[in-house]
N, C-alpha and C positions, 0 to 999 in steps of 0.2 A: 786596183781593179775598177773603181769605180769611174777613174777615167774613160775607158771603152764602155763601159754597162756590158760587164759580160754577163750572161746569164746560166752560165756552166762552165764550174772548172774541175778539170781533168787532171787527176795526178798519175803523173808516168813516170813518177822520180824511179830511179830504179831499173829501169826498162832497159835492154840494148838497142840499139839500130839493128832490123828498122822496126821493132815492137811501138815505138813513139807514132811514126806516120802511120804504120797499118791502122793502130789501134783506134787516132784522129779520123782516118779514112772513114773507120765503120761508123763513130759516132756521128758524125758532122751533118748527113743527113738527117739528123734527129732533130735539130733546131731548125729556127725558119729563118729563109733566106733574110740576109743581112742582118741576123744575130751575131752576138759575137760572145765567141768563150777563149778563156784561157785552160793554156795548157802549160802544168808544171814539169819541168824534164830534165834528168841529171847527165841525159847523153852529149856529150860535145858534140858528136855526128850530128844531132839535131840542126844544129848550127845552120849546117848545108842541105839535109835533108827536109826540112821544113817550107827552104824558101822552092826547094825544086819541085815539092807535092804543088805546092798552092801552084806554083807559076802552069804545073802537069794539069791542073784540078779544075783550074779558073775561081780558087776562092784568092782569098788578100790576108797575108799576116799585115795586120794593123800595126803591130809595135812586137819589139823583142827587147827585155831585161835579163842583164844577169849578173847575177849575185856569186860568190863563192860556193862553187858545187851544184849552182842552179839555174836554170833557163828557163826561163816566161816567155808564151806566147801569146799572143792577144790574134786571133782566126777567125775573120767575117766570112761567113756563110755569103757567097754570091753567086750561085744557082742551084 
């Protein structure tokens, strides 16, 4: 985490598609532009879902990890 300095992270382990992006949606305006949070997620959908909010959205997934059963996102606020 401390690579990006995220300053909030979100756990969505658990969630279906698209509870993961709606949920991002709401929060994201809550940080200030060019914050960046992580978001935890056990949906695969994510995978694809993720990159096509931001690209919809105009923010940036900084990085993506994943582990067995889990997905990291790293999500710069940029507007």
């Amino acid at each position: 985490m401390a690579e990006h300095d995220a300053v909030k992270t979100y756990d969505y382990k658990g969630l279906a598609c698209p509870m993961p992006v709606v949920r991002i949606s709401q929060e994201i305006g809550k940080i200030a532009v060019g914050q960046v949070v992580e978001v935890l997620t056990t949906d695969p959908g994510a995978l694809s879902d993720f990159p096509a909010w931001a690209k919809n959205t105009g923010h940036e997934i900084v990085d993506t990890k994943q582990t067995p059963g889990l997905i990291t996102f790293f999500v710069r606020r940029k507007k």
